[in-house]
N, C-alpha and C positions, 0 to 999 in steps of 0.2 A: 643154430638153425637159421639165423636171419643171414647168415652168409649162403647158405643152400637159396633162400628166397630169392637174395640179390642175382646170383649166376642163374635161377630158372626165371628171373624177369629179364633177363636179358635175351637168354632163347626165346621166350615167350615173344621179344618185342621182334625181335629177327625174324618170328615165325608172321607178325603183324604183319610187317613190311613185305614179306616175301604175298601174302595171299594180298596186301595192298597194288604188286606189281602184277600178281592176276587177274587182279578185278579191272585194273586201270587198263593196261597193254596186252591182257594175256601173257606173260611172259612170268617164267616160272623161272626164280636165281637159283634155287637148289638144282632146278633139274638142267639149269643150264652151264652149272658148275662139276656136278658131280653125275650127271647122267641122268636119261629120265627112267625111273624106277630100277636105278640100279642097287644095290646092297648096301652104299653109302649114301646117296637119297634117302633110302628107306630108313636108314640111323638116323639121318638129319631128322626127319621127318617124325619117328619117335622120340626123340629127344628134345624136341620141342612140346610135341604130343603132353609129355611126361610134366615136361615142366610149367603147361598150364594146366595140368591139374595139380600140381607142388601150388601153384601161385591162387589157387581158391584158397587156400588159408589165407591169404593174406584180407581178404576180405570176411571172414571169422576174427578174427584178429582187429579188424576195426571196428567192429561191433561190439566186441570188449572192452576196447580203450572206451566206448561212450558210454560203455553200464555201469564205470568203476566210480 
């Protein structure tokens, strides 16, 4: 499982950076890679999705390590 965590923190952080380059410039990398709203976008965009909700355990997970 903490290999699943590590690869959905990593999308997780791609997904930071990418809505950090729309807050800054507007400038969107997925849509300017792979299309705007096209069918691989829209994977990108789930799969990050996905993988910040994988990476809320990881904060269950530290709340653990402090009760034991």
């Amino acid at each position: 499982m903490e290999t699943l965590q590590k690869v959905a923190l990593v999308f997780t952080i791609i997904g930071a950076v990418n809505w950090g380059l729309i807050g800054l410039f507007e400038f969107d990398l997925v849509a300017a890679i792979f299309g705007e709203l096209t069918l691989m976008s829209r994977i990108i965009y789930t799969i990050v999705g996905v993988c910040g909700l994988i990476n809320i355990g990881l904060l269950f997970t530290h709340l653990q390590d402090h009760t034991k």
